[in-house]
C-alpha positions in Angstrom: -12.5 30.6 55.5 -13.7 29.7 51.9 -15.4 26.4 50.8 -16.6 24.5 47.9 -18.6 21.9 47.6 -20.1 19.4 44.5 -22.1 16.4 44.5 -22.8 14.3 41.3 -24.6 10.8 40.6 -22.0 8.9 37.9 -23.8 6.3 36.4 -21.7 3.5 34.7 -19.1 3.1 38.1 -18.5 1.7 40.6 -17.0 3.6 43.9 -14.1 1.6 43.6 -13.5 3.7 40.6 -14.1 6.8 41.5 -11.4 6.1 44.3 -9.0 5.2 41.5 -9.9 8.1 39.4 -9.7 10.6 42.6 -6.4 9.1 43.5 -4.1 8.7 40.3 -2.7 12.3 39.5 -3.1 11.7 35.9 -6.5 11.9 35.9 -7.4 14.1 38.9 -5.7 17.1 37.5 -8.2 16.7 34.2 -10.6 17.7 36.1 -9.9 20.0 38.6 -7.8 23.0 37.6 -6.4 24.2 41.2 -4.1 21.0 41.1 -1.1 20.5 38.7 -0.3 17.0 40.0 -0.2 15.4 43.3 3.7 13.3 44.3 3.3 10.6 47.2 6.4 11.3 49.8 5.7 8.5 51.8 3.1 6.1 53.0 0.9 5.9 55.7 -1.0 2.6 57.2 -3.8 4.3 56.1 -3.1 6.8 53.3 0.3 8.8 52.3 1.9 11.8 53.0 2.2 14.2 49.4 3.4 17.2 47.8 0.6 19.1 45.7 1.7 21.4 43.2 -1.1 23.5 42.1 -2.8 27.3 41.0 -4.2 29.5 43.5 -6.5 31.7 41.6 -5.2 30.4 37.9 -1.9 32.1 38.4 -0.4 31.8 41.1 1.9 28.5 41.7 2.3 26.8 44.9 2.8 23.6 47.0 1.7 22.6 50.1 2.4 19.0 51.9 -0.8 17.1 52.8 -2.0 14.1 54.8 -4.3 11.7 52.7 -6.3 9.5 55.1 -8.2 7.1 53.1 -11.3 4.2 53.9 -11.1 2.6 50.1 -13.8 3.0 48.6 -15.7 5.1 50.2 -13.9 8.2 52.2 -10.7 10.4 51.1 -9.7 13.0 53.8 -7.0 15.1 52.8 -5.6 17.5 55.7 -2.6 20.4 55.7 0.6 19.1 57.0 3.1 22.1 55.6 2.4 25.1 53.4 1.0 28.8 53.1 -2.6 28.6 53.9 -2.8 28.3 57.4 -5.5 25.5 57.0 -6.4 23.2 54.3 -9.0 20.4 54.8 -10.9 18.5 51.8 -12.8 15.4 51.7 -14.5 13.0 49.4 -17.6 10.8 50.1 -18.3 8.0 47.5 -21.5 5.7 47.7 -23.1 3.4 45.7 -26.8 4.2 45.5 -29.5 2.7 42.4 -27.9 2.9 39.7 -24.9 5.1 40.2 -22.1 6.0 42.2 -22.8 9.1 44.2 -19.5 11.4 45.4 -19.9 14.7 47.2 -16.3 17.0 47.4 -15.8 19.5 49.9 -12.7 22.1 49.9 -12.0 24.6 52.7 -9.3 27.0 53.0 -8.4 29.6 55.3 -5.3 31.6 54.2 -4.9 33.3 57.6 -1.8 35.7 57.5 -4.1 38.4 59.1 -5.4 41.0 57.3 -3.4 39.5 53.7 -5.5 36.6 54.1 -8.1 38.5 55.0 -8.2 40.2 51.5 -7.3 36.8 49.9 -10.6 35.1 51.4 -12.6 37.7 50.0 -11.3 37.8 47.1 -11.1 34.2 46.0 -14.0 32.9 47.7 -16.3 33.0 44.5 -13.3 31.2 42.5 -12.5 28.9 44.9 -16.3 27.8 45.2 -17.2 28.0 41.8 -13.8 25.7 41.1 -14.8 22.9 43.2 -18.0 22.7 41.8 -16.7 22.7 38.3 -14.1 20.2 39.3 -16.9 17.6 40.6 -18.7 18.3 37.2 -15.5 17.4 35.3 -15.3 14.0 37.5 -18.7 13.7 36.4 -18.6 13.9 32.5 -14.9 12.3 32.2 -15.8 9.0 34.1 -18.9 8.6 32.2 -17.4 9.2 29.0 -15.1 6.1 29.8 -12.2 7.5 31.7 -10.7 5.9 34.3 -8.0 5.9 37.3 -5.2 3.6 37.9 -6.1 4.3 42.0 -2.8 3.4 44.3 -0.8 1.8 41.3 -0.3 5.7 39.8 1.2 6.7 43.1 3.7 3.9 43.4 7.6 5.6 43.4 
């Protein structure tokens, strides 16, 4: 299995928009370059079922159908449903502590697929790591230069 992870303290926000910003596809793939955009398929009481179409590695293209489970503002889990990597599981914590909005982002992966997935894990675990924590970074600096998310109203079909 391979993980990354990224905390950051964003001053100037509220958690309710760093929900919004994590949720609307627009700005989400800004700032993390695994993900190409992210297409609701349905909803969920509680979340949605989607499609993300993203770059394994920077090169490789690929989708994978995912489970968001959400606790607006303060919890987004996102969980496998269909795809290649035999797991997927990533989550975002979002607090409002003095003075900022604190968000931690975790990423695991296990390709499985044996010994292929094997040799994938090893290979990508420094990428993989190093992308999460750059993508957490890039949260960081857009939504304190201003940016902001359009939350559940950028998902809407």
């Amino acid at each position: 299995m391979i993980r990354g992870e990224g905390q950051a303290n964003i001053a100037g926000v509220t958690p309710d928009d760093v929900f919004d910003f994590v949720l609307d596809p627009a700005q989400y793939t800004k700032a993390d370059t695994k993900m190409r955009w992210v297409t609701k398929l349905a909803d969920l009481p509680d979340g949605m079922i989607a499609r993300e179409d993203g770059m394994f590695m920077g090169r490789f293209p690929g989708s994978v159908v995912t489970r968001y489970k959400w606790e607006r503002p303060n919890h987004i889990d996102v969980t496998l449903e269909h795809g290649m990597p035999e797991h997927l599981h990533a989550w975002f914590e979002i607090e409002q502590r003095e003075g900022a909005t604190w968000m931690r982002h975790v990423e695991e992966m296990d390709f499985g697929h044996g010994p292929a997935g094997l040799l994938y894990d090893l290979v990508a675990r420094r990428w993989f790591s190093g992308a999460v924590t750059k993508e957490v970074g890039e949260i960081k600096r857009l939504m304190e230069a201003g940016e902001r998310g359009r939350g559940l109203e950028a998902l809407a079909r």
